[in-house]
N, CA, C and O atoms as a DFTB+ gen file, in Angstrom:
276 C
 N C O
     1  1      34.855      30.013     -87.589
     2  2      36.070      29.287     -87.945
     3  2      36.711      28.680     -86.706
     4  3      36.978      27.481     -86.790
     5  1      37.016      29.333     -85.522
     6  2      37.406      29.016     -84.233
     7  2      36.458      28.031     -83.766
     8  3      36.838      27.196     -82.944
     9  1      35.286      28.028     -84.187
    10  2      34.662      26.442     -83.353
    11  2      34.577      25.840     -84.186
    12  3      33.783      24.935     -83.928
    13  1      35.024      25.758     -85.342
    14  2      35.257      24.610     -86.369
    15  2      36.578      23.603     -85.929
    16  3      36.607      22.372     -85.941
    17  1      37.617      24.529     -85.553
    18  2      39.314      24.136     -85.179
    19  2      38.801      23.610     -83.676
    20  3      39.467      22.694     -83.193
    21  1      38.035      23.952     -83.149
    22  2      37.755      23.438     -81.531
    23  2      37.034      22.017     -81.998
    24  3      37.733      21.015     -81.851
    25  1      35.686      21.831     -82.554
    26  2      35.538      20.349     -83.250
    27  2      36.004      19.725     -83.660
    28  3      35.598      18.575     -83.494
    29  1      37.232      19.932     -84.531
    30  2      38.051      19.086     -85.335
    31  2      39.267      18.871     -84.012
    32  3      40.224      18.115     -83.845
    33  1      39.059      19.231     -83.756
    34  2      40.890      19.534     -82.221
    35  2      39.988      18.335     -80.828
    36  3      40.559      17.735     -79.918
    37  1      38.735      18.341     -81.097
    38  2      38.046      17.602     -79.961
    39  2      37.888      16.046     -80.262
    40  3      38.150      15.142     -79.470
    41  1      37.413      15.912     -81.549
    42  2      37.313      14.671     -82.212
    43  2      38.594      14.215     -82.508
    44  3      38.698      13.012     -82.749
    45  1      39.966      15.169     -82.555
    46  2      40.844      14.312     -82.404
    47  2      41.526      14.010     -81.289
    48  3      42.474      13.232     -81.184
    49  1      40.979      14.688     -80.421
    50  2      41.278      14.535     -79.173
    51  2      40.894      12.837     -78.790
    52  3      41.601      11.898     -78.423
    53  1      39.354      12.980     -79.090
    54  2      38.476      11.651     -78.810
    55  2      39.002      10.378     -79.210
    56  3      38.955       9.312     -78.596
    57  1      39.682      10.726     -80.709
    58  2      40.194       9.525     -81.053
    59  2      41.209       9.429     -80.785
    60  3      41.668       8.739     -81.696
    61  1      42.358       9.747     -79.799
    62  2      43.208       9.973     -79.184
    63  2      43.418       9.138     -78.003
    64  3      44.015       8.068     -77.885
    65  1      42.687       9.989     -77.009
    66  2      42.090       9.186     -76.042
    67  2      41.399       7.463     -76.175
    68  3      41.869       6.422     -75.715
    69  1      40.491       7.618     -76.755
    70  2      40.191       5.846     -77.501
    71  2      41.058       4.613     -77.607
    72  3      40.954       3.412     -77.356
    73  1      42.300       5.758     -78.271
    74  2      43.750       4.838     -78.875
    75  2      44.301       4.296     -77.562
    76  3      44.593       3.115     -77.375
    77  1      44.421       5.342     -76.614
    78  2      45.340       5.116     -75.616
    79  2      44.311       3.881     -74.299
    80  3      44.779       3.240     -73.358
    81  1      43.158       3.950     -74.684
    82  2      42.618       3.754     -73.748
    83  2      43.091       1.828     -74.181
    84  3      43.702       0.927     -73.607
    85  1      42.297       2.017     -75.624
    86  2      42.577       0.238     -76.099
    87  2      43.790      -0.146     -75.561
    88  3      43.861      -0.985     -74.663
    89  1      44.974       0.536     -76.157
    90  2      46.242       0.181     -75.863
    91  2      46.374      -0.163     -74.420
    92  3      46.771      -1.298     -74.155
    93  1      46.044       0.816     -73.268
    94  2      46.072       0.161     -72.278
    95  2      45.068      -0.719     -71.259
    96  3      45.296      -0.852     -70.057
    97  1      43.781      -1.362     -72.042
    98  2      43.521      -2.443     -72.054
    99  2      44.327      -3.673     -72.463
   100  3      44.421      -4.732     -71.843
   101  1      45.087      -3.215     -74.023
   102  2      45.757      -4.459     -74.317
   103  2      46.824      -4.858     -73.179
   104  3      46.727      -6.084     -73.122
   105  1      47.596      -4.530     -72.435
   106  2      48.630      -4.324     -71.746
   107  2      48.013      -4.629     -70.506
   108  3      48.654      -5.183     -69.613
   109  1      46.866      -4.325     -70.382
   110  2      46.207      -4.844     -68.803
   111  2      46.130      -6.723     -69.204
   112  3      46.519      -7.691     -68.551
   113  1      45.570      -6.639     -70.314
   114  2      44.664      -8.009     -70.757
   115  2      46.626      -9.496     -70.582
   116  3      46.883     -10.547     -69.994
   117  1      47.304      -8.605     -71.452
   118  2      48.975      -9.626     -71.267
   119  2      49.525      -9.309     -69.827
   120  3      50.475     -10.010     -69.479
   121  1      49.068      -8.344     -68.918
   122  2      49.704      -8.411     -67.879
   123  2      49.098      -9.579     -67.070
   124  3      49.844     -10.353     -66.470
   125  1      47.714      -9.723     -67.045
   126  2      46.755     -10.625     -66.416
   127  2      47.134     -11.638     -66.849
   128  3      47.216     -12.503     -65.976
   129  1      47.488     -12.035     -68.070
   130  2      47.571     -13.431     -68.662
   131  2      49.187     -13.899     -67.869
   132  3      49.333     -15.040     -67.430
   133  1      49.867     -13.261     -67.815
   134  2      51.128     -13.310     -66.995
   135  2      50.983     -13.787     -66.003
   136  3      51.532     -14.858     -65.745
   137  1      50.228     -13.173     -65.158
   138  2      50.283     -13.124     -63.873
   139  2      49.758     -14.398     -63.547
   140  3      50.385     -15.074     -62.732
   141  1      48.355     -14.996     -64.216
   142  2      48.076     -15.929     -64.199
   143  2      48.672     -17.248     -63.960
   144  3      48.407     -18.235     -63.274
   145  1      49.991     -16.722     -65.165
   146  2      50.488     -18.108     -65.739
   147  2      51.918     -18.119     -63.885
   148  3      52.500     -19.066     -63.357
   149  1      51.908     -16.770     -63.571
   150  2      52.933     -16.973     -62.327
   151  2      52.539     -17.334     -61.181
   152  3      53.336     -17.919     -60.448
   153  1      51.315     -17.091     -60.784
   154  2      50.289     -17.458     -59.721
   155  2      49.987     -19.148     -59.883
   156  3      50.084     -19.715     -58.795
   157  1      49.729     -19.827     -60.732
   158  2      49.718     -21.142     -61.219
   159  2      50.868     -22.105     -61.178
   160  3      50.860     -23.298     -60.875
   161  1      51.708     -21.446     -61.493
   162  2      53.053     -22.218     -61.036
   163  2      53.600     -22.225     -59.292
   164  3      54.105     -23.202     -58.739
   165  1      53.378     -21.072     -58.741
   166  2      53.588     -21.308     -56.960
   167  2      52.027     -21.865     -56.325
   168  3      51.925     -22.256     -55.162
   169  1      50.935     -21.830     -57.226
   170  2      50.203     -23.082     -56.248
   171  2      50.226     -24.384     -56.392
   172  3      49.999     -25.160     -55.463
   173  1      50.620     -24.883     -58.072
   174  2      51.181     -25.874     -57.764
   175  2      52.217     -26.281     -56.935
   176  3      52.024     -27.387     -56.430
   177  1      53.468     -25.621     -56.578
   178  2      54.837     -25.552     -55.767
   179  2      54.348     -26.136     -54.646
   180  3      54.647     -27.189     -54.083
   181  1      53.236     -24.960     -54.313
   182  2      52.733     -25.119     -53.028
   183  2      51.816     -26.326     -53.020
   184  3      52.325     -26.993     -52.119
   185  1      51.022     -26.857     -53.361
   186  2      50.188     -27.858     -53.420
   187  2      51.291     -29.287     -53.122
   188  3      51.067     -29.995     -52.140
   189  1      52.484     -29.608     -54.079
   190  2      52.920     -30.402     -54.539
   191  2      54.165     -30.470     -52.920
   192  3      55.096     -31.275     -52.931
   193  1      54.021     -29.873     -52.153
   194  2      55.226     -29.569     -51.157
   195  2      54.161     -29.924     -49.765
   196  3      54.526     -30.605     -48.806
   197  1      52.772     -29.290     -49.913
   198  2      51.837     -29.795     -49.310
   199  2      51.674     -31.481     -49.169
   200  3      51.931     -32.181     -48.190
   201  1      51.242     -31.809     -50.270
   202  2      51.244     -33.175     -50.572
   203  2      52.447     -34.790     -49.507
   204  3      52.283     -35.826     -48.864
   205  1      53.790     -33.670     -50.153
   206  2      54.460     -34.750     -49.477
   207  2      54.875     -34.586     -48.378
   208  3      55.563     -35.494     -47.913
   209  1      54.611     -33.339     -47.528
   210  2      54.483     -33.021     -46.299
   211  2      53.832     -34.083     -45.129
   212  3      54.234     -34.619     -44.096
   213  1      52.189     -34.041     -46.183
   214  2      51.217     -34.820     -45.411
   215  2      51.416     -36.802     -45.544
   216  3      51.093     -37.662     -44.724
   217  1      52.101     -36.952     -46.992
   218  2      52.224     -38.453     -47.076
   219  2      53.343     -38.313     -45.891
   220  3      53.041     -38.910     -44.857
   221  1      54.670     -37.569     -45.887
   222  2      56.148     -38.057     -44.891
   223  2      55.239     -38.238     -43.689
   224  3      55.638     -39.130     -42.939
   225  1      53.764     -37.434     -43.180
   226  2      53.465     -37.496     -41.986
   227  2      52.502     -38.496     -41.735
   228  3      52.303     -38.395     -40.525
   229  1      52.014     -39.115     -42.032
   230  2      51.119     -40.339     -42.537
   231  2      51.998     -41.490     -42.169
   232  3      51.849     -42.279     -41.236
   233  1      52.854     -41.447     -42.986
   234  2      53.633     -42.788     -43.239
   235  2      54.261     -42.635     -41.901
   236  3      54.149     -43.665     -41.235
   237  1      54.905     -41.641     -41.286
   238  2      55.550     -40.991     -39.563
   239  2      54.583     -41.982     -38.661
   240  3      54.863     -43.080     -38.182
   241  1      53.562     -41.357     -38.601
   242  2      52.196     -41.998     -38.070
   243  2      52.226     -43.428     -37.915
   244  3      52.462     -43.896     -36.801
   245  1      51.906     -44.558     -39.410
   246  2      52.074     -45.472     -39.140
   247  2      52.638     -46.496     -38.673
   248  3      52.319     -47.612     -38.264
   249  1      54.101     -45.508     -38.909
   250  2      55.751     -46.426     -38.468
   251  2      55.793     -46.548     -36.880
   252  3      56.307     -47.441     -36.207
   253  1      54.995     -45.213     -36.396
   254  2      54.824     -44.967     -34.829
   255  2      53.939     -46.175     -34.494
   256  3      54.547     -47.173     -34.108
   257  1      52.339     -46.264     -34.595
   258  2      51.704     -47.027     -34.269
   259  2      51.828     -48.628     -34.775
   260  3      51.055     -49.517     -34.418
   261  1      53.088     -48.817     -35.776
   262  2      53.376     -50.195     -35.933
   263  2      54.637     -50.911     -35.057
   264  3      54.885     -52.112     -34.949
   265  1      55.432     -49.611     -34.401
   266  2      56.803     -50.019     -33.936
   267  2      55.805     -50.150     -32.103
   268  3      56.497     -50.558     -31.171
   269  1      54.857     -49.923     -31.908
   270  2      54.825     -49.521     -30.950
   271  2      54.055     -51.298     -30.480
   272  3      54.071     -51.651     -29.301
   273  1      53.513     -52.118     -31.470
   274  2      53.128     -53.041     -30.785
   275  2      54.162     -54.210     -30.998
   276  3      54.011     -55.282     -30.412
């Protein structure tokens, strides 16, 4: 009888464990999707700050080598 209650106490153990495990897959899987979506927005920031960094210095450049003749 006692290793009957130990099988039945293990298998619900198992499906226990299982539950918790999915669940915190699900919660990994929306944290990632998050993170994603926050990581994507500061490389654009960054890209887009890049960008006019290099045109203000370009255009710097040309104004130099056009004022100069």
């Amino acid at each position: 009888m006692n290793s009957t209650n130990e099988k039945i106490s293990d298998a619900e153990d198992i499906k226990e464990i299982k539950r918790r495990l999915n669940q915190i897959e699900q919660q990994m899987e929306i944290s990632k999707k998050n993170k994603n979506k926050g990581s994507k927005k500061v490389l654009a920031m960054i890209s887009a700050i890049l960008i006019i960094f290099l045109l203000l210095f370009f255009i710097g450049i040309y104004q130099f080598i056009s004022g100069g003749n």
